[in-house]
C-alpha positions, 0 to 999 in steps of 0.5 A: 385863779385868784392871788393877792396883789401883795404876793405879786408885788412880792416878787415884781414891785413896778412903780403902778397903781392897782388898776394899772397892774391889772391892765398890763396884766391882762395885756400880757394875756392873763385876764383880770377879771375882778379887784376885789378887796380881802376883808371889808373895812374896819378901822380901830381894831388893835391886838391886845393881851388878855391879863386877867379875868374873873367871871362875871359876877351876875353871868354864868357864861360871861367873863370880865376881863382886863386887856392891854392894848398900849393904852396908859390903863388896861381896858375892862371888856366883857366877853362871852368868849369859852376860850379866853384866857389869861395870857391870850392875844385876841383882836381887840375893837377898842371903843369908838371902831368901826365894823363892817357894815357900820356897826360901831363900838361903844362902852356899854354897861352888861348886867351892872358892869362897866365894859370898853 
């Protein structure tokens, strides 16, 4: 059975670390056979909300959009995304994140516009 650390210490919160846990666990008689971590890592990934988009001047099937994420001006990105809409709260990897498997974001330029 797998269950997060997090639902566990929802209902029991001892002062250990997660590998003690584990090893009081599977002293107790309930095997822990594995830590692993849910998602992998990523850093700068921020919830932003769309405000407004127009299609993409020399792209069919992309938009141009113009996102809030708390920053002092909103970001335009270019997405390619059929479901975005004004008003949609979307995870938004500002410039300068950090995916899984170290992929990184830049600002880059699609088709002649400027993207965050």
């Amino acid at each position: 059975m797998q269950f997060s650390e997090q639902w566990l210490r929802s209902f029991v919160n001892p002062a250990l670390t997660r590998q003690q846990l584990a090893d009081v666990l599977t002293m107790a008689g309930l095997e822990v056979e594995a830590l692993a971590a849910v998602a992998p890592a990523f850093t700068q990934v921020l919830v932003g909300q769309v405000l407004s988009l127009s299609k993409h001047p020399q792209a069919d099937r992309l938009n141009v959009c113009q996102v809030d994420v708390g920053a002092a001006e909103p970001l335009q990105i270019v997405c390619g995304a059929s479901n975005v809409h004004a008003g949609a709260k979307v995870p938004c990897a500002i410039v300068g994140a950090v995916l899984p498997q170290d992929f990184r974001i830049k600002a880059a330029k699609l088709r002649g516009v400027e993207s965050s």
